[in-house]
C-alpha positions in Angstrom: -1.5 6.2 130.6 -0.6 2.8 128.7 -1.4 0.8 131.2 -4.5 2.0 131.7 -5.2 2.6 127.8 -4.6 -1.4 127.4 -7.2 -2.0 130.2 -9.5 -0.1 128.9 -9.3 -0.7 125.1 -8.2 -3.7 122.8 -7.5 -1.6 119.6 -3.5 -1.7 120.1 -1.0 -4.3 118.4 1.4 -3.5 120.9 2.1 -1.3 123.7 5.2 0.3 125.9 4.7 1.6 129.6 7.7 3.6 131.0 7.3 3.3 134.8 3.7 2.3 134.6 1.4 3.3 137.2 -1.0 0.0 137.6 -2.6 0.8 141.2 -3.3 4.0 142.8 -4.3 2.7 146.1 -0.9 0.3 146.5 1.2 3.4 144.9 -0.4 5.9 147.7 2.3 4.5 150.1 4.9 3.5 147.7 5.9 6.7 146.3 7.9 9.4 147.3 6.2 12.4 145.7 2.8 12.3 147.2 1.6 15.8 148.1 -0.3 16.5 145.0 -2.5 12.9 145.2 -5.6 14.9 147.8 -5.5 17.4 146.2 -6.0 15.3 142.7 -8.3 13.0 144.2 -9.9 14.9 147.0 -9.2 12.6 149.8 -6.3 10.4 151.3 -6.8 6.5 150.1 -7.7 5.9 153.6 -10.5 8.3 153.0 -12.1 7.1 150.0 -10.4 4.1 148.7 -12.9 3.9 145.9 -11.9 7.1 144.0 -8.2 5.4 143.9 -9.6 1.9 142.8 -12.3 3.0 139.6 -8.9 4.8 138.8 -6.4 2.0 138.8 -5.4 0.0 135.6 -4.7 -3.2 138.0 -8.6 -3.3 138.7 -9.6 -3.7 134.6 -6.5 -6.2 134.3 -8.6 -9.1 133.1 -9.5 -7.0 129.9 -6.0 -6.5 129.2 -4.9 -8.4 126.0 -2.5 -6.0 124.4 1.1 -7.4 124.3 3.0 -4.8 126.3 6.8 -3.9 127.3 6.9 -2.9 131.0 10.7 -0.1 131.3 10.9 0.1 135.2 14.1 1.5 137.2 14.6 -0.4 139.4 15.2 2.3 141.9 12.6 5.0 141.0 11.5 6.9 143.5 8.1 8.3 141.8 6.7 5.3 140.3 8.7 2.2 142.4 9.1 -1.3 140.7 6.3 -3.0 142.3 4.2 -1.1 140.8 5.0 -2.8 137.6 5.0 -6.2 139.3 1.3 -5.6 139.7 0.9 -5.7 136.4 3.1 -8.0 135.3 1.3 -10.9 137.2 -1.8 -9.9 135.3 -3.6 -13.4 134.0 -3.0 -14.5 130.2 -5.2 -15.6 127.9 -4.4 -18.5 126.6 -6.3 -18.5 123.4 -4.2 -15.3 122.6 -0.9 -14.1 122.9 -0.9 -11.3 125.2 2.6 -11.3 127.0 4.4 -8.8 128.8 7.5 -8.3 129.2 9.7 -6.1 131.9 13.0 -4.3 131.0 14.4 -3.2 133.8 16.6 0.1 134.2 19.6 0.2 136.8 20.2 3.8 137.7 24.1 4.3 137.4 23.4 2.8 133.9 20.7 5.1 133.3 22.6 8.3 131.7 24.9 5.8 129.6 24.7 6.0 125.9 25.2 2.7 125.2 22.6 1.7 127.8 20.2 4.1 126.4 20.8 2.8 122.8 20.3 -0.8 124.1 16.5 0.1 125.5 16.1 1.9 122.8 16.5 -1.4 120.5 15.0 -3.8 122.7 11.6 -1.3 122.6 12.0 -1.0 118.9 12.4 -4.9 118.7 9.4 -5.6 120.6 6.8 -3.3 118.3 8.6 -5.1 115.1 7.6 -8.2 116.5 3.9 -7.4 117.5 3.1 -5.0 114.7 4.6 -7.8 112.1 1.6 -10.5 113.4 
């Protein structure tokens, strides 16, 4: 929902995306949970690639302006890493500062408190230094 939210809406100081979904059509053969997308979208992407695109963040990208923090594990099975990559290579605007930034998450560190803490600061460190501008 946050990345679509910034692609749709500039009203947002700052935003965080926990394994953001930027493109439906790419993600279709990415994931490995995808039973439930016909029946959500009617059709296979191959079917109707359009209802997949008017859906996708990645399409809206050049509205994006909202600074935002991109948490991927790196070996998610449900929403893979490249779907951040998508959006990470959106353009910038040069008159603004609109950056984004990727933490990533390694899965054997995942359940560890002190890594958890750690993400937990570096999220809380990026909204003090966008909500502060």
């Amino acid at each position: 929902m946050t990345m679509w939210a910034v692609t749709q809406t500039n009203r947002f100081k700052a935003a965080m995306a926990g394994a953001g979904l930027s493109n439906w059509q790419s993600y279709y053969g990415q994931n490995l949970i995808d039973q439930w997308m016909i029946p959500f979208f009617g059709k296979s992407v191959y079917d109707d690639p359009e209802i997949y695109a008017k859906s996708s963040p990645i399409n809206f990208i050049k509205k994006a302006k909202t600074p935002t923090l991109i948490l991927v594990g790196d070996s998610d099975g449900e929403v893979p890493a490249p779907q951040s990559y998508e959006f990470l290579a959106r353009p910038q605007d040069p008159r603004r500062r609109n950056p984004i930034r990727r933490l990533r998450a390694r899965r054997p560190h995942l359940r560890q408190p002190k890594h958890q803490r750690d993400v937990i600061a570096r999220t809380l460190a990026w909204f003090d230094a966008h909500l502060r501008q």
